[in-house]
Backbone bond lengths (Angstrom), bond angles and torsions (degrees), N, CA, C in turn:
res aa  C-N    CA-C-N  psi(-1)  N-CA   C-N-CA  omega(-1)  CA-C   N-CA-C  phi
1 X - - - 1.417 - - 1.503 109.80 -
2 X 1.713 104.19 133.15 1.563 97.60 -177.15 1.190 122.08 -88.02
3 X 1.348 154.85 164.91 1.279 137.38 -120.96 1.902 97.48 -104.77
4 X 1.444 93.71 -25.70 1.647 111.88 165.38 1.729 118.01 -57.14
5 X 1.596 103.63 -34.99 1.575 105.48 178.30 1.575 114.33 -75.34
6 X 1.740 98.93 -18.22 1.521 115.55 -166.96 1.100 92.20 -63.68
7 X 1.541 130.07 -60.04 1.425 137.96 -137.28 1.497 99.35 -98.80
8 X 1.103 106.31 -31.27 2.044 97.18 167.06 1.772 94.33 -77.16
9 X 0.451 116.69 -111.88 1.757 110.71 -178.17 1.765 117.51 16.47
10 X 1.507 105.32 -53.76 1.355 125.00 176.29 1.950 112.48 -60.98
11 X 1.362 107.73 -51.84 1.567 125.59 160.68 1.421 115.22 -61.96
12 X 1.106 125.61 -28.04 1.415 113.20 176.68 2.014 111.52 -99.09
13 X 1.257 100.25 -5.75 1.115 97.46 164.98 1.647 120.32 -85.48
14 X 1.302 118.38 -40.17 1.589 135.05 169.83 1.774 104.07 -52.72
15 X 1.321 102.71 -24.05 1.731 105.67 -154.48 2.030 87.37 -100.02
16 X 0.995 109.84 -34.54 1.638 104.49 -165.08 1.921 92.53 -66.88
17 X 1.346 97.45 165.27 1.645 120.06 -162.12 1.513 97.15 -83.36
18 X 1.216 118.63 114.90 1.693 108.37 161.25 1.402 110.97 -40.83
19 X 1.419 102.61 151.40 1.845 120.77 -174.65 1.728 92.12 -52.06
20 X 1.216 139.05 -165.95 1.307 150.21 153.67 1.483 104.74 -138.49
21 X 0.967 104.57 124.68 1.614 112.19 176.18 1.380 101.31 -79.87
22 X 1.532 91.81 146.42 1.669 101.94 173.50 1.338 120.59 -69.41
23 X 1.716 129.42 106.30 1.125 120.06 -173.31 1.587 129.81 -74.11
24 X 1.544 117.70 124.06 1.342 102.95 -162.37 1.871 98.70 -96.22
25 X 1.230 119.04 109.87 1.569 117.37 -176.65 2.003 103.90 -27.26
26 X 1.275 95.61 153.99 1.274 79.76 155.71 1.720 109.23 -146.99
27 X 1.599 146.63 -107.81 1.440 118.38 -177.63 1.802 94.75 -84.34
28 X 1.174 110.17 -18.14 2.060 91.70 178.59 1.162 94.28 -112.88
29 X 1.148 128.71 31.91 1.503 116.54 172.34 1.624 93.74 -96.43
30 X 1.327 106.02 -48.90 1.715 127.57 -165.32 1.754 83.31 -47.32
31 X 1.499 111.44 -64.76 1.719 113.06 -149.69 1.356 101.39 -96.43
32 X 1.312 131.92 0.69 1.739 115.81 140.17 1.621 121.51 -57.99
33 X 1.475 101.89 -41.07 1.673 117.53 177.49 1.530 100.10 -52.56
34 X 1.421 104.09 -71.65 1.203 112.40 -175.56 1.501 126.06 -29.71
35 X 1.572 124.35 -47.75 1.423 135.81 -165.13 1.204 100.92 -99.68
36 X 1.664 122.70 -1.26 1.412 105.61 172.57 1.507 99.43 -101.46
37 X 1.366 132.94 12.71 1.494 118.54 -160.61 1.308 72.93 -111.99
38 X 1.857 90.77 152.36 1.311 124.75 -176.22 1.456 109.04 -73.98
39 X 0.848 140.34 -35.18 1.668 128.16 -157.15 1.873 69.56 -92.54
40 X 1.406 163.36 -88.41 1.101 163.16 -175.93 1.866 90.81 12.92
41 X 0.908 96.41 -93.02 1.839 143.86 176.81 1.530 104.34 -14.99
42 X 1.266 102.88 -48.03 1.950 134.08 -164.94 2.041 90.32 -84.85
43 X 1.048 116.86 -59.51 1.363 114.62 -175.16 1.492 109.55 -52.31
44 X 1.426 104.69 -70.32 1.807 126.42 -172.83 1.698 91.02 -36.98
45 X 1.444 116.65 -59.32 1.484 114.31 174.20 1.235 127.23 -45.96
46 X 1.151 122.73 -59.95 1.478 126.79 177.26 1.873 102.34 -69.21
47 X 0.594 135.93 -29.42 1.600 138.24 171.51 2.005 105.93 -74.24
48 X 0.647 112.23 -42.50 1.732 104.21 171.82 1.906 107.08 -97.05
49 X 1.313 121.56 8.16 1.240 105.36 173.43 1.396 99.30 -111.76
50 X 1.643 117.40 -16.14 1.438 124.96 -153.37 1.673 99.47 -89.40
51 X 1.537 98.78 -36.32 1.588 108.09 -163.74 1.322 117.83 -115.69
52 X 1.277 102.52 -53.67 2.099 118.28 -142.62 2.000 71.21 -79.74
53 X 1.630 129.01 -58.57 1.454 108.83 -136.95 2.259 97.75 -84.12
54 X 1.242 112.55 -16.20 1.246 135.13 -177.63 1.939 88.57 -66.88
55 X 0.861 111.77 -46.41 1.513 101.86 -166.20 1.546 100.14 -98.09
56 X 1.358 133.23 -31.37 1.413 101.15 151.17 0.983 162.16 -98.86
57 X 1.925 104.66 17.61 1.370 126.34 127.41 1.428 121.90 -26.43
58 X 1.575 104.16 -64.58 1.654 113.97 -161.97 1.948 92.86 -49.36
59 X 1.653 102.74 -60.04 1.523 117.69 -158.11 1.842 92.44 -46.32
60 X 0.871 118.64 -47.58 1.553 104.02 -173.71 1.120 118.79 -102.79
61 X 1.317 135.80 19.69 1.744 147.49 132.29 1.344 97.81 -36.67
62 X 1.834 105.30 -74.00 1.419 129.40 -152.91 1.561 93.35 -50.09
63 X 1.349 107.79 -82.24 1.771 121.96 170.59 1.820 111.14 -10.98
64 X 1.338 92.99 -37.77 2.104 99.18 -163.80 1.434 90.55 -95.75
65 X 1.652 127.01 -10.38 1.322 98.08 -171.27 1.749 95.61 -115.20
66 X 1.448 111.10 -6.88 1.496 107.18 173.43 1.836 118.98 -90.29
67 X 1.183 103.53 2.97 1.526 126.88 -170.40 1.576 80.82 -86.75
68 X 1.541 115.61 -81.30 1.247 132.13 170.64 1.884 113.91 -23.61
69 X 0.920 109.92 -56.42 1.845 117.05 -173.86 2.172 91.86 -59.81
70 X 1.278 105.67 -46.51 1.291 105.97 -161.80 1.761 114.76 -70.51
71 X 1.410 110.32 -43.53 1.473 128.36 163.11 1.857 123.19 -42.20
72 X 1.785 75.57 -43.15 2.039 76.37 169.88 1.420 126.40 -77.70
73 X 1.532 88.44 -29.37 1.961 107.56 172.48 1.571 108.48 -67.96
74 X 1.014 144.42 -53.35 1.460 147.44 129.48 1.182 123.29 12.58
75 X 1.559 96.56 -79.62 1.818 105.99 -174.64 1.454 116.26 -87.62
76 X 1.908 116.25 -9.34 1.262 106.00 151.18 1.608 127.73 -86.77
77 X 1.254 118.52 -3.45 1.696 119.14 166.87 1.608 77.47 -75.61
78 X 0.750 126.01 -91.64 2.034 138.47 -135.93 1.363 94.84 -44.90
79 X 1.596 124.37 -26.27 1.684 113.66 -176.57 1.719 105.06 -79.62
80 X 1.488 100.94 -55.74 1.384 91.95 178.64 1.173 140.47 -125.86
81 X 1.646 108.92 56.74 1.542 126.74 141.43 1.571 103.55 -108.81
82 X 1.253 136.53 -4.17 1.606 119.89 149.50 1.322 113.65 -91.27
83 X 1.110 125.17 -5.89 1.672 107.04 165.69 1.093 116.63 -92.72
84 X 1.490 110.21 -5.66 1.598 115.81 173.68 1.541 101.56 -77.93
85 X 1.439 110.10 -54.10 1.491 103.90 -174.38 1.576 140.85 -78.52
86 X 1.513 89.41 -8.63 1.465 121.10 164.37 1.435 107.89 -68.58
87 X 1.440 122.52 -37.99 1.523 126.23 -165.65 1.570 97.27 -74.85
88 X 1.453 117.80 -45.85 1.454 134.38 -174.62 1.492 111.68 -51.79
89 X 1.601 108.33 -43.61 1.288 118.45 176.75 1.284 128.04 -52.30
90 X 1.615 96.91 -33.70 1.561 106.46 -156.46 1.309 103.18 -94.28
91 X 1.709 105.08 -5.12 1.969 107.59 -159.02 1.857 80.71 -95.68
92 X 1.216 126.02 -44.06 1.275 130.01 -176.72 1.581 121.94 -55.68
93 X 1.313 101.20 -41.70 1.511 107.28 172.36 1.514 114.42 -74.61
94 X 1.438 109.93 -37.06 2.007 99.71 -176.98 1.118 78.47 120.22
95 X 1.848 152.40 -24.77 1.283 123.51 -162.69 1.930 116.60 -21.37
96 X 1.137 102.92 145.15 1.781 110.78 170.95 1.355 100.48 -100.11
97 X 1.052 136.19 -25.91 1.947 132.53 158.38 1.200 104.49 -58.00
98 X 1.637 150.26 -20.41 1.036 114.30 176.13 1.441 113.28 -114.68
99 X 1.560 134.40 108.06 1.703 109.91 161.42 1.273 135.79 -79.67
100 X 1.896 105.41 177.19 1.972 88.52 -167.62 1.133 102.12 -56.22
101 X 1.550 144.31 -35.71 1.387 127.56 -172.76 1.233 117.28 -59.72
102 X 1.460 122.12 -41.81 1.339 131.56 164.69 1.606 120.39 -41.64
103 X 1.730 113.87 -35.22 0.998 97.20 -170.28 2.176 96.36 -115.11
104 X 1.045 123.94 15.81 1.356 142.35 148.78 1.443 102.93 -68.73
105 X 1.387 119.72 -32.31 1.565 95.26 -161.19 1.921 93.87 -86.81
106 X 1.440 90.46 -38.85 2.063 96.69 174.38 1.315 106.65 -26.45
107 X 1.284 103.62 -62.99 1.726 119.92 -155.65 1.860 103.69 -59.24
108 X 1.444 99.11 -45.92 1.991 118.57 -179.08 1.604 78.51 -34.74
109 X 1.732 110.72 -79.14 1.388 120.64 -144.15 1.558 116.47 -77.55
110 X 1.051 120.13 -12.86 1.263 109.01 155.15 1.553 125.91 -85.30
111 X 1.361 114.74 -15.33 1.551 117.85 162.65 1.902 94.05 -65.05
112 X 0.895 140.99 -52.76 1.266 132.29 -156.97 1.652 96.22 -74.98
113 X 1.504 127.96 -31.96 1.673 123.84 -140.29 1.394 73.47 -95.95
114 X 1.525 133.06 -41.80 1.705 132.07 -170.26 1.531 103.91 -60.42
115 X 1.265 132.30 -48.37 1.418 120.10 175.03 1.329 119.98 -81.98
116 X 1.074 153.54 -30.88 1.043 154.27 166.16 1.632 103.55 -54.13
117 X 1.611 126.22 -60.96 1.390 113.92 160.56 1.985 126.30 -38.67
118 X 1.264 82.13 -45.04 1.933 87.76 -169.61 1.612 102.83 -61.17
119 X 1.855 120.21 -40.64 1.202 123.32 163.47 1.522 117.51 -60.20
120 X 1.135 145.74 -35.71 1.293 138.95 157.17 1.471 108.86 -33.35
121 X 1.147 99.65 -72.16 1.889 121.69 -163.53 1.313 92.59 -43.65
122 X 1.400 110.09 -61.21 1.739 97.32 -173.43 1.064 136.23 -62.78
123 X 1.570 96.97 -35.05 2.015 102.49 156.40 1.973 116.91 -37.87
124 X 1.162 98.96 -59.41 1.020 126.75 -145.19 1.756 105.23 -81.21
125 X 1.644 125.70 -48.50 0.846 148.51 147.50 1.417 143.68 -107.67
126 X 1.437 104.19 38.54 1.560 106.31 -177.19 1.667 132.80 -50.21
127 X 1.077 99.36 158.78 1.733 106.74 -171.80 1.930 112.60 48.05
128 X 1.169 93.16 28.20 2.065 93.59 176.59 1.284 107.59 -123.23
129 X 0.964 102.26 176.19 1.689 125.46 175.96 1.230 122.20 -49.89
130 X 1.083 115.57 -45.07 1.595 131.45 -177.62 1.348 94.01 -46.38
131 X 1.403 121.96 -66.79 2.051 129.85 -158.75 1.557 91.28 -74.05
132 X 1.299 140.70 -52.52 1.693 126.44 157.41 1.663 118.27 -9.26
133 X 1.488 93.80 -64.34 1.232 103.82 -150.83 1.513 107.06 -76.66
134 X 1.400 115.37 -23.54 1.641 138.14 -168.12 1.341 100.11 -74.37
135 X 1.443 122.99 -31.75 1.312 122.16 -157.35 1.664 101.88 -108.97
136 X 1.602 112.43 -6.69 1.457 122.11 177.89 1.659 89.28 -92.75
137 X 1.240 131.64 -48.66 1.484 118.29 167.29 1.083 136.15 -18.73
138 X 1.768 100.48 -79.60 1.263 145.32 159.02 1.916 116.30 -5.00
139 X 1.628 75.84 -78.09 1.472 79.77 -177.03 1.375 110.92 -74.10
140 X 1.245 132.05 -37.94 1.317 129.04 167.53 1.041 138.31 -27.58
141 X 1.534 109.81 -38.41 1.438 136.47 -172.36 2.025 99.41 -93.99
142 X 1.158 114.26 -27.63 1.277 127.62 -176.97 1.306 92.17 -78.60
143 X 1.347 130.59 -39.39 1.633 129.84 -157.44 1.437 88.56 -82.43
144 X 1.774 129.46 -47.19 1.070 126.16 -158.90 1.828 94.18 -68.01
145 X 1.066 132.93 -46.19 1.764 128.76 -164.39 1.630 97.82 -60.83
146 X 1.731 121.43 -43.38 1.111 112.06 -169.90 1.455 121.22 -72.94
147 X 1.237 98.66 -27.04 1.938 97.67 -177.67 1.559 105.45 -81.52
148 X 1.251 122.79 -5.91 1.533 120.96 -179.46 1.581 94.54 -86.09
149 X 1.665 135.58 16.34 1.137 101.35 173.19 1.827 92.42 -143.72
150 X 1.399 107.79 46.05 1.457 137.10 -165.54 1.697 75.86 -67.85
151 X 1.874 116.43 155.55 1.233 109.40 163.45 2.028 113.26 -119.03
152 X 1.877 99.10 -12.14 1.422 109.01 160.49 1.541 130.19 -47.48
153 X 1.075 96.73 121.68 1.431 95.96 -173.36 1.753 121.10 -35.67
154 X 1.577 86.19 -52.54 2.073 114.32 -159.56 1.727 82.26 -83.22
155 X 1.037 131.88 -38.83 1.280 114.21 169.61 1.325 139.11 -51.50
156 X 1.477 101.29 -53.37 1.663 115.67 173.80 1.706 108.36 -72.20
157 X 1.549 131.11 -29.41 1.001 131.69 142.06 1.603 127.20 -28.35
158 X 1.415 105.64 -54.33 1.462 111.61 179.40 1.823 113.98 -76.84
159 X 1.199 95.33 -21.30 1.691 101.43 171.64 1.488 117.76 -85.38
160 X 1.213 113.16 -39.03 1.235 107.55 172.23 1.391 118.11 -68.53
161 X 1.190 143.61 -12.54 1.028 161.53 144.64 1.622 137.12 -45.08
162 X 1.299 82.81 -36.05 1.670 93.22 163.23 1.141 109.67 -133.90
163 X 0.904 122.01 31.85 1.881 111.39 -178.30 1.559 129.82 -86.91
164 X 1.482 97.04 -9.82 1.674 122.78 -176.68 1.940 88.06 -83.86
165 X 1.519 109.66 -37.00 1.590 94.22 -157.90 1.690 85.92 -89.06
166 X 1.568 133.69 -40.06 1.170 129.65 -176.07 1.672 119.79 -47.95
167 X 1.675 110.18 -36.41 1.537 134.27 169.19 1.311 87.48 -55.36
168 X 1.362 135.65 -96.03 1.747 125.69 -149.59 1.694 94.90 -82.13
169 X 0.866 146.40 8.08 1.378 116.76 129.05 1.284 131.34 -35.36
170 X 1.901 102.95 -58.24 1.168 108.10 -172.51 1.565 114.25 -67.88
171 X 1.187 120.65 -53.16 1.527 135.86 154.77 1.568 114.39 -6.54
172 X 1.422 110.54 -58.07 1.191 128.10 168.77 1.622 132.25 -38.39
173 X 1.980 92.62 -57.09 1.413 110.30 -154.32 1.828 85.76 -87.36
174 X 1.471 123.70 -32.59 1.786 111.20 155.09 1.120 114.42 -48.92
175 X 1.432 146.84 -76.62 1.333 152.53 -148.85 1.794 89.79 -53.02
176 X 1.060 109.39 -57.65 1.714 106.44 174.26 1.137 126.99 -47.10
177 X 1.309 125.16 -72.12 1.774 130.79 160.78 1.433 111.70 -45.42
178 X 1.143 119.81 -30.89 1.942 104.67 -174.85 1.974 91.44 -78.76
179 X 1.323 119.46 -17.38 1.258 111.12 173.95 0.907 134.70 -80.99
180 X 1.460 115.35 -22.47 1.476 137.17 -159.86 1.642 79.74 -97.49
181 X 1.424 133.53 -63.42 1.407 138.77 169.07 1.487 104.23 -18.45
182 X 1.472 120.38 -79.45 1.193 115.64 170.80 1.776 143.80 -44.92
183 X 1.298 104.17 -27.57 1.074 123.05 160.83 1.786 136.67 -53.11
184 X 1.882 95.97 -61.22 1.361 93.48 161.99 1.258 115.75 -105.38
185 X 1.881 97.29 161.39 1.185 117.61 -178.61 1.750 121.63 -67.64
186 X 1.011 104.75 137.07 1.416 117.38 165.66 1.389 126.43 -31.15
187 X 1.290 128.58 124.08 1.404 111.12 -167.51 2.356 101.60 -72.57
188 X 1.152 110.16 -35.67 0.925 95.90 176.78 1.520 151.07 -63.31
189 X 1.350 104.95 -13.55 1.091 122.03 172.14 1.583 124.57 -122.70
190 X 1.785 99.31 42.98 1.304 113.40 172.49 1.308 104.93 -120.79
């Protein structure tokens, strides 16, 4: 052999493919196999399209529609316990925009906007804190319309007197409950 046949001989040995041993799986051999086979592949699919993504759709429907239930509960305290106390304001000051009928009709509609809220709440949060606290409002804000039309002298004296701090009291004890509102969950969608 000429020393030229040597060295092609020598290059084609360096160049040919090592043998490959037959690989026998072993515990990740089994579950690489496993996750690449198709019927594997076909299940896992139909099992996260069938179930897992359907239900956490639902979970954040529920979430978007109890966010929603709570926002209306919110902006119906905040509409009418300030138009209640707005009405109070205006009967206290002498406003000429408001008359007693004007402010008779306030009083009508917040007797109606106070139960219809307190019936929400209980739907919505029965036997909790929230309907406690709605009905410690409530009347509060009811107590505040009635003493603004006190006819005692030393009485209406004593109201006029505090009625700026009795107003953000009340102010207060909303900003709290629309939070506490927001806070807990809905009984229905627990």
């Amino acid at each position: 052999m000429s020393t030229e046949q040597q060295k092609a001989e020598a290059r084609s040995d360096a160049l040919a493919a090592p043998e490959i041993e037959e690989e026998r799986p072993g515990r990740t051999g089994w579950l690489l196999y496993l996750l690449k086979h198709p019927l594997i592949l076909l299940v896992a699919g139909a099992l996260l399209t069938n179930y897992l993504i359907p239900s956490w759709t639902r979970q954040w429907q529920d979430r978007q529609a109890e966010l929603e239930i709570q926002v209306a509960l919110v902006n119906a305290i905040d509409q009418a316990v300030t138009e209640m106390i707005m009405s109070v304001q205006f009967a206290v000051l002498g406003s000429a925009s408001q008359s007693q009928s004007g402010y008779d009709q306030a009083y009508r509609q917040w007797e109606v906007d106070r139960h219809m809220i307190h019936s929400k709440l209980q739907a919505y949060y029965p036997e909790g804190q929230v309907v406690r606290d709605w009905e410690a409002l409530s009347t509060a804000v009811t107590d505040f319309y009635a003493a603004s039309g006190t006819q005692d002298a030393e009485e209406r004296q004593a109201y006029l007197e505090t009625w700026v701090e009795r107003k953000e009291r009340l102010f207060q004890a909303k900003a709290e409950l629309n939070q506490q509102i927001l806070n807990t969950p809905v009984r229905a969608f627990r």
